[in-house]
C-alpha positions in Angstrom: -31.8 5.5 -27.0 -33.9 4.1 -23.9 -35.3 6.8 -21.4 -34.1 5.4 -18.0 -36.2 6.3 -14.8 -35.1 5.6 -11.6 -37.3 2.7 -11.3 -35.0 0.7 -13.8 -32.1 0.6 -11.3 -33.4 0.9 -7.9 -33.7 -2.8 -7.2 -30.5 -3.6 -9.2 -28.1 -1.7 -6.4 -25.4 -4.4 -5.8 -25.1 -6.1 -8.9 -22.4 -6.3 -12.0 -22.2 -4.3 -15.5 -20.2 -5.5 -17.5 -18.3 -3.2 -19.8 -16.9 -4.3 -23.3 -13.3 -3.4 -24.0 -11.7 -3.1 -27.1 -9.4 -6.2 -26.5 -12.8 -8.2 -26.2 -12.5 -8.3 -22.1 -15.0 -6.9 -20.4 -14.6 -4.0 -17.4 -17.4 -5.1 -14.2 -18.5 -2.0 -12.8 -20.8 -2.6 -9.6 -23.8 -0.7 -9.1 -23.2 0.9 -5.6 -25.9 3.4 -5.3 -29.0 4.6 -7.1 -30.2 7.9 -5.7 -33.2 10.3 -7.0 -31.7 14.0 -6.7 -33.8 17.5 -6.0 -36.1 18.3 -9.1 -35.9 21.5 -10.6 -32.3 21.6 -10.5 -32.8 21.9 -14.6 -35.1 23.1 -16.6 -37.6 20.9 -19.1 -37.2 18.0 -17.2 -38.7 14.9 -19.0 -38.0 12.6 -15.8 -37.3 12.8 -12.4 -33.9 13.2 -12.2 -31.8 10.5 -10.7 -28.1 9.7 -10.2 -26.0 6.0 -10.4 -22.7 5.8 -8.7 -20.5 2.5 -9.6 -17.3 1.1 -8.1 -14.9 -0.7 -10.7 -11.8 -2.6 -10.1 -8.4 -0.2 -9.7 -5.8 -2.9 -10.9 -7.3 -2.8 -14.8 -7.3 1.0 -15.0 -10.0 3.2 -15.4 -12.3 3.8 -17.9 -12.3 7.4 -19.2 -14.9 9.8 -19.1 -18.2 9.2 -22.2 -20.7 7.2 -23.1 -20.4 3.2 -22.5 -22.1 0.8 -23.2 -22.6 -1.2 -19.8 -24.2 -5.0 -20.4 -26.8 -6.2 -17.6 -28.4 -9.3 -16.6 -31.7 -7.6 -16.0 -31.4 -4.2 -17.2 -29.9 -5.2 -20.7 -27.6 -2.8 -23.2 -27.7 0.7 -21.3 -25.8 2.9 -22.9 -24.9 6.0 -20.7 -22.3 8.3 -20.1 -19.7 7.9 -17.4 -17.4 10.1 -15.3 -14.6 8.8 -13.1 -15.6 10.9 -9.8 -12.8 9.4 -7.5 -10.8 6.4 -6.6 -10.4 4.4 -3.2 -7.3 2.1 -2.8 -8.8 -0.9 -5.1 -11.2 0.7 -7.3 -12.5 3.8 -9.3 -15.7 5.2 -8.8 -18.1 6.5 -11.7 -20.9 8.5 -11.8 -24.0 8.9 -14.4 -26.8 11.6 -13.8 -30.1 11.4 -15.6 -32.0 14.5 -15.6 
């Protein structure tokens, strides 16, 4: 598997991932915010860590916490895991660290 850096997301805040379902639709998730967190926080560090929070559409459901694979114009296949980390009246939000 790819290791991400914070570079590879920085300029793509605002745009769709597209996440493949099982019934062959595919679950957008928007890049909302790409944010480098404190380093040190863990030990043997290979990158700076970094932290990617996504909204995603409430009326389909949610997806459930692990890895997806999420498809992207410009990134490509980034498979990384996923945590619903709260919901706002028409959406879920999701969270990946990097560290």
């Amino acid at each position: 598997m790819r290791e991400y850096v914070f570079a590879d997301f920085e300029n793509i805040v605002g745009t769709v991932f597209n996440v493949p379902l099982e019934d062959g639709a595919f679950y957008p998730l928007t890049l909302i915010e790409a944010t480098t967190l404190p380093a040190g926080l863990w030990s043997g560090e290979k990158r700076a860590p970094f932290q990617l929070k996504f909204k995603g559409p409430g009326e389909i459901g949610y997806l459930p916490q692990g890895i997806h694979v999420l498809h992207h114009p410009v990134a490509g296949e980034c498979p990384m895991g996923l945590v619903p980390v709260g919901r706002e009246p028409e959406s879920f939000l999701y969270q990946a660290i990097f560290n």
